[in-house]
N, C-alpha and C positions, 0 to 999 in steps of 0.2 A: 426846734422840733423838725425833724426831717419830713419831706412833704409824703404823704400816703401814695404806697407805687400803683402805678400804672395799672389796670385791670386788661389784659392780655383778651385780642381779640378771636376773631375767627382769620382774619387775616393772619395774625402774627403765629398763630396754632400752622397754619397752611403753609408758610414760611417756613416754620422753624422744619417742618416734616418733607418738603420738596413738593409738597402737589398742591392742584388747585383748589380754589376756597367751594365749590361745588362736590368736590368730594368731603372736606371735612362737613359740609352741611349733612351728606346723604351719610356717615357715619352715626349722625341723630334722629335725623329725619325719616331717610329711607332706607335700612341696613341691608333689604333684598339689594339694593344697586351695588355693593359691594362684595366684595371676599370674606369670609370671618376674618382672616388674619391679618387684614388689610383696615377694617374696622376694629378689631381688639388691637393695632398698635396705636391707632388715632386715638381712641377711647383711653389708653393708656399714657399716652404722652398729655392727653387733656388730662386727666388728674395728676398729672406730675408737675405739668407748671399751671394749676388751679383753675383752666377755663373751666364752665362750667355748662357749656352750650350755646347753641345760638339764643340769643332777645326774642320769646314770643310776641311782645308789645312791641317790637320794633319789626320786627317779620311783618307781623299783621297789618301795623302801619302804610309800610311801604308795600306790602304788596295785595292788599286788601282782604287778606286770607287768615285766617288762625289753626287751620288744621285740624279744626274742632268738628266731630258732627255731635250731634243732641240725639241721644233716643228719650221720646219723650213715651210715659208709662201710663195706662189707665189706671194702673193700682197702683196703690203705695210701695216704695221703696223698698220694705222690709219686706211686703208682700212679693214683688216678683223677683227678689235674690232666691227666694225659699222655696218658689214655687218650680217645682223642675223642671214644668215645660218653657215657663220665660225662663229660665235661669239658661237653658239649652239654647234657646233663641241669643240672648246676649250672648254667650260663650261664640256663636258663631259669627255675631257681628264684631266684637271684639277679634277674634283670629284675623277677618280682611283688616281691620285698621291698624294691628300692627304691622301688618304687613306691608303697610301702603305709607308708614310714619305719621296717621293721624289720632288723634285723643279722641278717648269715649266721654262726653259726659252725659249722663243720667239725670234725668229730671220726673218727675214724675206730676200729671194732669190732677192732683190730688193735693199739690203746692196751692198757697194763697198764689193769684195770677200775678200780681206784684215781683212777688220770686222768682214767680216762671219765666215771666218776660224780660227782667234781668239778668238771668242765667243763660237764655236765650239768645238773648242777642249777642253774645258769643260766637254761636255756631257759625257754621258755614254750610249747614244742609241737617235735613229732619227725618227720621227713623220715628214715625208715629205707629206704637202698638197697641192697639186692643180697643175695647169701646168709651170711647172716649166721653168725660162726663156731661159735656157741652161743647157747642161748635163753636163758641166765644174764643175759644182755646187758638184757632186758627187766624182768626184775624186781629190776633195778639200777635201772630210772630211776623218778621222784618217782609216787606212786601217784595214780590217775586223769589220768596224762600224755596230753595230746591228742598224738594219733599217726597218723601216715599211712605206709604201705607201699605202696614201690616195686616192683617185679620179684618180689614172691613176699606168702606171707600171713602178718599176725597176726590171729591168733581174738580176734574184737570188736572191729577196727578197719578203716578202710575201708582199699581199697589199689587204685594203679593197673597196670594191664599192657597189652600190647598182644598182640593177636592169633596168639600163637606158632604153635599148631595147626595151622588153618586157611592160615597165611600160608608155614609150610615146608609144605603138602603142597601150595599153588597151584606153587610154585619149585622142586618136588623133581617134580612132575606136568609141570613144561613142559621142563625137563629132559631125563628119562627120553623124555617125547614130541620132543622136538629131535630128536637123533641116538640112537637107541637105542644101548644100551651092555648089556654082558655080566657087566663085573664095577663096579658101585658098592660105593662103603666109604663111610664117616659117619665127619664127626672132632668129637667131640662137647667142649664147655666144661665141664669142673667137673662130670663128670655121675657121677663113682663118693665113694663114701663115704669108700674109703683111697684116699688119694693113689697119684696114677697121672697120669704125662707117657707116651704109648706106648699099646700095644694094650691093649685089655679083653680082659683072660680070663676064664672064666666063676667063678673067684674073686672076681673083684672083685663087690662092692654097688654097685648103682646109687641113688642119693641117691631118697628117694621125689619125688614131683611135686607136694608142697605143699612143698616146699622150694627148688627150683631149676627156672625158667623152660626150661631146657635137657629134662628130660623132657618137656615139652609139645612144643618144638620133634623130638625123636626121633621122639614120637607121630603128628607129621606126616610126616616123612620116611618111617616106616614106611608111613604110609596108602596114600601116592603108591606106595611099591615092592610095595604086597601087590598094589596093584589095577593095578601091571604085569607082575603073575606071578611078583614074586618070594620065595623063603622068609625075610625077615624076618628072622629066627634066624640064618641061613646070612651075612647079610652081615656084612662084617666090621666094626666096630666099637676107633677109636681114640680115648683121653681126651688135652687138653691142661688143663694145670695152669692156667696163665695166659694171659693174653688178651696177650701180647708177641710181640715176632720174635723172641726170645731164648730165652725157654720153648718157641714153635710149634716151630721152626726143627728140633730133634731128630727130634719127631715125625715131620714132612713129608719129611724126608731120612730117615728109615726106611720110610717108605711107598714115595718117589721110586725108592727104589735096591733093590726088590725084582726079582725075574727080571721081564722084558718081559711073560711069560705070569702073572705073577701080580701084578702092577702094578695098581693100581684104574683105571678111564677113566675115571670119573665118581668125583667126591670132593664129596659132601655136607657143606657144611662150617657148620657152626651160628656164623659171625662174617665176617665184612670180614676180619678180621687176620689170622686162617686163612685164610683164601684167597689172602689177597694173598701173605702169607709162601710159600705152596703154588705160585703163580704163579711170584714171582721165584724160585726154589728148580728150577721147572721149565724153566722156560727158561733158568739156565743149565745145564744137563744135556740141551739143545737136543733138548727135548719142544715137540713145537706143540702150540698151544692155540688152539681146541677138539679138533684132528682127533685126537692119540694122548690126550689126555686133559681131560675137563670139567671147570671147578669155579662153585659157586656160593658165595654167604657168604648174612652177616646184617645187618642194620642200617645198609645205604645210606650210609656215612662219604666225606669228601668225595673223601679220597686214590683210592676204588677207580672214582671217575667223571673223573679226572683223568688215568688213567694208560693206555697202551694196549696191551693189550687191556681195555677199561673193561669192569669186573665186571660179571657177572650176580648180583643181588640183593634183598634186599628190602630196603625202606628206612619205619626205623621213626623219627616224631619226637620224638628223646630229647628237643629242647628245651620240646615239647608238655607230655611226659610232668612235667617240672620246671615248668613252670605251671601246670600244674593243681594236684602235689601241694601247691604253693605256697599256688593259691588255697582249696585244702581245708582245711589245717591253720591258716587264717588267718579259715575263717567266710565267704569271697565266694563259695564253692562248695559246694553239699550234700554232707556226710560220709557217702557210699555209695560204693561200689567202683567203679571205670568200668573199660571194655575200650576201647581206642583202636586205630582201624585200622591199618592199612599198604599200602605198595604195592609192586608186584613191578613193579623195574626192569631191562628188558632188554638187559645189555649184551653184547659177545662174547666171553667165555669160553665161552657154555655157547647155540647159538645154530644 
């Protein structure tokens, strides 16, 4: 039996083509360091005599690296592919990492921890988004782990956000200033501590505001309604569980189908998918919109400028937001906390 040939390395690739073994690497690794044409003959001659790439388990090895970052998820998996404002956030973390030749992996805070912290300890740096189910989650992962935060904060790490405050009180202030209205209600995301799809009652805990982005956004809405006269206290207040048509949809049809005289006009809604779910939900129950009742959302998603009556909203760029934390956790960007703006787009719901 003749003996099984040779497995052809990164040297003998380097050889066979005249250049150094740091070029055939960045042909894999890092393909911005090269030419296309320079890169498609390397790529080409590696499939002609079967290299297949360099050893990540020997890479890693030897240089204590895997090229891996982790974005680790408050929802489940299926939830933020579908969700279009994470799905925009990845799409723009993912664009610097191939950029830069390192792997995405996905994990999601909704894993048994056993999983997570397996999966984990792969990484070489952490992309943590959204609220997280427990802080246990942190001192699971590898100690002195470079880490960056999304949508809310960890103590001693830098983290990004955009504008909440300031940007519901510009949308809740032009609002109010459109058409005046009598009775405003706020349907807030994730904003109590027990679970609650439906009204806040003064039972319920409101999550504090270094935990979830959604009290910064209330803080704005209230700003707007104090400084139009209204009691704050007195409005009504509803949570949804999840960012779905499927979770909102309960809600909005118990708000919808109250008496005429106690019906909200104006529905402050801290999301796109609240509104829009709030929208279709209203007109079929052949309510116009704006004139028996206003809504606004959050986060400028493509569906609510598509459809018509096109939302009134603000429009934040999750893909930004995934760039940046990209280039933080990777050393191209200084590891400090940033505030990234937004803009209030005027559509006719709320007009």
């Amino acid at each position: 039996m003749s003996p099984p040939a040779r497995r052809i390395t990164l040297k003998d690739l380097a050889r066979e083509l005249g250049v150094s073994t740091a070029t055939v690497s960045n042909a894999f690794n890092r393909p911005d360091q090269l030419s296309p044409n320079l890169r498609e003959r390397i790529l080409a001659e590696a499939k002609r005599l079967g290299y297949r790439g360099p050893d990540a388990k020997a890479r890693s090895l030897r240089t204590g690296r895997s090229r891996i970052i982790a974005v680790i998820l408050a929802e489940s998996l299926t939830y933020s592919l579908n969700d279009a404002v994470s799905s925009e956030f990845l799409s723009g973390v993912a664009e610097v990492l191939d950029t830069q030749g390192h792997t995405l992996l996905l994990l999601s805070a909704r894993q048994a921890k056993c999983q997570l912290i397996d999966s984990a300890s792969m990484a070489d740096g952490f992309i943590v988004y959204g609220l997280m189910p427990s802080d246990e989650l942190f001192d699971s992962l590898p100690l002195n782990a470079s880490l960056v935060a999304v949508d809310f904060n960890v103590a001693g790490h830098p983290s990004v956000h955009v504008d909440n405050e300031p940007a519901c009180f510009e949308i809740a202030d032009h609002a109010l200033a459109a058409m005046p209205r009598r009775r405003p209600a706020i349907v807030n995301l994730r904003l109590t501590r027990e679970p609650c799809n439906g009204r806040i009652d003064p039972e319920y805990t409101l999550l504090p505001a270094e935990l979830t982005i959604t009290r910064a956004r209330l803080s704005g809405f209230h700003r707007a309604l104090a400084q139009h006269g209204f009691a704050t206290e007195r409005i009504p207040m509803w949570n949804v569980e999840e960012n779905t048509f499927e979770v909102c949809a309960p809600v909005l049809e118990e708000i919808l189908d109250l008496p005429a005289d106690e019906r909200p006009d104006l529905l402050l809604c801290m999301s796109d998918r609240i509104a829009l779910t709030a929208l279709t939900l209203a007109e079929s129950r052949g309510l116009r919109i704006p004139e028996d009742i206003c809504l606004i959302g959050f986060d400028g998603i493509a569906e609510g400028q598509y459809r018509a009556p096109r939302l009134t909203t603000v429009r934040q760029e999750s893909g930004e937001k995934g760039r940046l934390a990209a280039r933080m956790i990777l050393g191209l960007e200084p590891g400090h906390s940033r505030l990234l703006g937004t803009e209030l787009i005027l559509g006719e719901t709320c007009s």
